[in-house]
N, C-alpha and C positions, 0 to 999 in steps of 0.2 A: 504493500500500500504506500503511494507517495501523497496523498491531499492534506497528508500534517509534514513534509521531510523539508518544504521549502522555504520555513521560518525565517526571515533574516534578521540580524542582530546582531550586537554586540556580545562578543563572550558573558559579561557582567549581566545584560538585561536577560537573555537566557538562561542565566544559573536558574531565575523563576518561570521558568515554563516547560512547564512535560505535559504529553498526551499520552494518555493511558486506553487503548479501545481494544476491544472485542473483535471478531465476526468466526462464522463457518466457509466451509469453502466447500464450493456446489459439485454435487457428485461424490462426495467426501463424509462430512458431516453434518449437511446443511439440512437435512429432514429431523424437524424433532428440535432444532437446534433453540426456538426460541426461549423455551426456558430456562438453559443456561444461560443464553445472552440476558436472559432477566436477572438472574443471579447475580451474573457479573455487573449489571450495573445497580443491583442492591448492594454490592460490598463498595463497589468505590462510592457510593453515594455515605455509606456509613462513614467513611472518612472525610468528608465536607468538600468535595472536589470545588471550585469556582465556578467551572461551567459543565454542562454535560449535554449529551442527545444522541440522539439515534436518526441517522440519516435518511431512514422511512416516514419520521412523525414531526420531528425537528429539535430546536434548544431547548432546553430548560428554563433560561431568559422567558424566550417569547411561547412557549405553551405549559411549562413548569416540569416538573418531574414528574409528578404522578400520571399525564399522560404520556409524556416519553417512554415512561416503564410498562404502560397500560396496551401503547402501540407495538411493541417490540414484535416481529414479526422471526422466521426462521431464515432470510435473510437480511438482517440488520446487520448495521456495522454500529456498536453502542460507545460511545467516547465520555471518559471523565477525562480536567483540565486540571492538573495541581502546579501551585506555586513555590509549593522545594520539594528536594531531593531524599528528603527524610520520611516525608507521606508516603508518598512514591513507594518507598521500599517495604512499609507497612499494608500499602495496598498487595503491592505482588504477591509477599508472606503468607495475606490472606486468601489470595490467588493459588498460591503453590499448594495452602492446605485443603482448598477446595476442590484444586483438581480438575475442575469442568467439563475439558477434554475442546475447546477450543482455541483456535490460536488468540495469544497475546502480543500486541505490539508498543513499543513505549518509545515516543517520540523527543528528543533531547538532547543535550551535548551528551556526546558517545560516554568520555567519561564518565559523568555524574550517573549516566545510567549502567553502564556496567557496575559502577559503585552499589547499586539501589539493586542490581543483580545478587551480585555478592553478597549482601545483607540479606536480602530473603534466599540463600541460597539455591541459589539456582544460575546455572550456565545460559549465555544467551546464543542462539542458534544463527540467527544471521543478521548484520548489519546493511544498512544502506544509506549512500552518502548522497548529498542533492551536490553537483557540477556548479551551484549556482545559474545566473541568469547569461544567456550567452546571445548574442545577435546588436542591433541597433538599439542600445542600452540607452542611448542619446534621448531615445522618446520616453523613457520611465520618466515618473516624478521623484521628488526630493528621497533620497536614504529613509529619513525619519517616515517619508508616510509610508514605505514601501515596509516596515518594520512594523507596522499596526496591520497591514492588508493583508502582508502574507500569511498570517494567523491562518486567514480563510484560505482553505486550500483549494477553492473553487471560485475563489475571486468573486462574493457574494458582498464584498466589503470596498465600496469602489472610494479609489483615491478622491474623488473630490468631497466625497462624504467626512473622508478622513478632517482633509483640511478645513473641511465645516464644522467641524465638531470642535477640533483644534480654535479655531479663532471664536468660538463661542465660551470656550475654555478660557480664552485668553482676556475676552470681555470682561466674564465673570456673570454670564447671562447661564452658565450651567455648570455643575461641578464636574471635573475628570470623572471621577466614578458614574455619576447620571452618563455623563457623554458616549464613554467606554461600554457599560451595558446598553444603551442606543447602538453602535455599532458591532458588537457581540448579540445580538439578535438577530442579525442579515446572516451571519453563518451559521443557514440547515444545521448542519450535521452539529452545533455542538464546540465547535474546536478552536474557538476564538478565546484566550485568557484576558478579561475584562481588567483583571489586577495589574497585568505587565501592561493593555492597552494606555490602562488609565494613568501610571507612572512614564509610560511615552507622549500622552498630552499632553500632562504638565511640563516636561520638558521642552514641546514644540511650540507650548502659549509662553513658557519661559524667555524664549530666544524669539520669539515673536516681540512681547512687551520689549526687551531690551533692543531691539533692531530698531523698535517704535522712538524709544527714548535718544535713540544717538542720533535720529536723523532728526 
């Protein structure tokens, strides 16, 4: 699965962002599957994930969790969204002792998650790295909002949205956190961290206001 690999960031704003998701694979385990995939998002729910969903029903945000968990179908792909490395490893743990019998994947700097491996003992079976963006990079917009959108690994979180949210933040006409969970509702599936969004706001009304003040 790559609609969570293509995060961009700084090592630092990353250390707070992992995705934790579920699914079956058709032909495999995918009859029968939904009520593990239900499990699995009762246990990462038990740990307060920030965001979650299930790409058949949608966020947690914008429909809440008891229909997200209520929609879960046999094939869903089910996402919890945690802000460190230490939940993380309490999730898997709880993962490992469950068992389920479908694949798990956990989105992150490689290390921190091999770490969160190791802590719930357990070996990880295969990694995959994103190449980054490559072609006529000239037409992207700014670093910073490209670092709130890629959240959304379906591009449901459009750049100018971003920047709207940002200068209303910068106003003072809405708080980071409101703005954040505004834009963590456009992505379906779940996979947008509202926490790391909302500390990339402040930062970009940050350097907003002071570009305001110098000129």
């Amino acid at each position: 699965m790559t609609h969570t690999l293509h995060r961009m960031g700084s090592e630092e704003n990353l250390e707070g962002d992992y995705v934790v998701f579920a699914m079956a694979a058709q032909g495999v385990n995918r009859d029968g599957a939904a009520e593990k995939l239900r499990r699995f998002l009762e246990i990462v729910y038990e740990h307060r994930p920030v965001n979650c969903g299930d790409m058949k029903t949608g966020n947690g945000i914008q429909v809440g969790y008891k229909a997200v968990l209520d929609g879960i179908q046999d094939n869903s792909i089910v996402h919890g969204v945690f802000a460190d490395c230490d939940t993380v490893s309490r999730v898997l743990d709880d993962l490992r002792r469950e068992d389920l019998g479908v694949s798990v994947v956990v989105s992150g700097l490689l290390e921190h998650v091999d770490k969160c491996c190791r802590d719930a003992e357990l070996n990880r079976h295969t990694v995959e790295y994103s190449l980054g963006i490559l072609g006529d990079t000239d037409r992207l917009p700014e670093r910073e909002v490209l670092e709130i959108s890629t959240m959304c690994g379906h591009g449901m979180v459009s750049f100018n949205l971003v920047k709207s949210m940002a200068e209303k933040v910068e106003k003072g006409s809405i708080t980071a956190d409101e703005a954040a969970k505004k834009l963590a509702a456009n992505c379906h599936c779940g996979v947008v961290n509202p926490r790391r969004a909302a500390m990339l706001l402040k930062k970009m009304a940050y350097r907003a206001s002071n570009h305001c003040g110098r000129s």
